[in-house]
C-alpha positions in Angstrom: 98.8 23.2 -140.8 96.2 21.2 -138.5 97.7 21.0 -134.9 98.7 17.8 -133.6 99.0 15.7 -130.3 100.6 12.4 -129.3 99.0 10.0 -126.7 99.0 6.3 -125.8 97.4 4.0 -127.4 94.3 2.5 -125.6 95.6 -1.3 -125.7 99.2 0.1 -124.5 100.3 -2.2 -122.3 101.3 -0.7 -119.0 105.3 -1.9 -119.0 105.8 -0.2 -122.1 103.5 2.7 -120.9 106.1 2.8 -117.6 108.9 2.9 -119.9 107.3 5.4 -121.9 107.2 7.6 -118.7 110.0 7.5 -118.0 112.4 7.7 -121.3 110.0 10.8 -121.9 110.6 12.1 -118.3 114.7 11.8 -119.1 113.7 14.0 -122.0 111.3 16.6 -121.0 109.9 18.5 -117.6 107.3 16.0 -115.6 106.4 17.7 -112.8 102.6 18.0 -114.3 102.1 14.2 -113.5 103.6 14.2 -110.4 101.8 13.6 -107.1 100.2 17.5 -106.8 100.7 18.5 -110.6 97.6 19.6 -113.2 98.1 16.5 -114.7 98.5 14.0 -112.2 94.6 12.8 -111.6 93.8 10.2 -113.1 96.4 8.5 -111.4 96.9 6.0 -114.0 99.5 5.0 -116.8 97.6 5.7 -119.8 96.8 9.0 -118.9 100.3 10.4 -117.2 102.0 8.6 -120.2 99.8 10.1 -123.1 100.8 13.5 -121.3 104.6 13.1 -120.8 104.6 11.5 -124.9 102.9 14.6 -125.9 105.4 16.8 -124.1 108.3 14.4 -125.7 106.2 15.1 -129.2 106.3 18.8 -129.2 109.4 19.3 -127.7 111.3 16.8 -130.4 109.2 18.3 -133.2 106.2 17.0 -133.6 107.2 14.8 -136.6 105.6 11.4 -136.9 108.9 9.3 -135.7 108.3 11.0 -132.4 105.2 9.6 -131.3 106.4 6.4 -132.1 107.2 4.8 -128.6 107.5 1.0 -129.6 104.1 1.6 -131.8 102.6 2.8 -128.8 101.8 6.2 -129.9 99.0 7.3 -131.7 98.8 11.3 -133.1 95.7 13.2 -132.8 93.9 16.0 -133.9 91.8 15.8 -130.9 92.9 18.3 -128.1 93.5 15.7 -125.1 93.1 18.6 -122.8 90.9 18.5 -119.8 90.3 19.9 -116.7 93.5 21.8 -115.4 95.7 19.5 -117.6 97.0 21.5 -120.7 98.3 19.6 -123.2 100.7 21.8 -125.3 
């Protein structure tokens, strides 16, 4: 089985990419997006929610209900990886 990934979709809008943030963040460990953390550069929505939905992802399952986020959520082949950011 190919491994998967789930990050925001580009046109999220960045309400819903807050609340995906932080219903993921109730879920999962954040620290990687905060202030200091691998994943916290860019400092942006799109790219500290794709990270925290992909944590939400794996950790729920990886099935593709869980990527959902109001039709926000877009699953990938792609490894979103980059720099000192590790997606799982």
């Amino acid at each position: 089985m190919q491994k998967t990934w789930c990050v925001a979709k580009p046109n999220a809008d960045e309400t819903t990419l807050k609340n995906n943030i932080e219903f993921a963040c109730s879920k999962v460990n954040c620290a990687p997006i905060n202030q200091g953390g691998s994943c916290f550069d860019p400092d942006n929505y799109i790219s500290q929610a794709s990270f925290v939905m992909n944590l939400y992802y794996q950790a729920a399952g990886g099935g593709a209900w869980d990527c959902d986020f109001g039709g926000t959520g877009l699953i990938t082949t792609s490894d979103p990886s980059y720099g000192s950011c590790h997606y799982v």
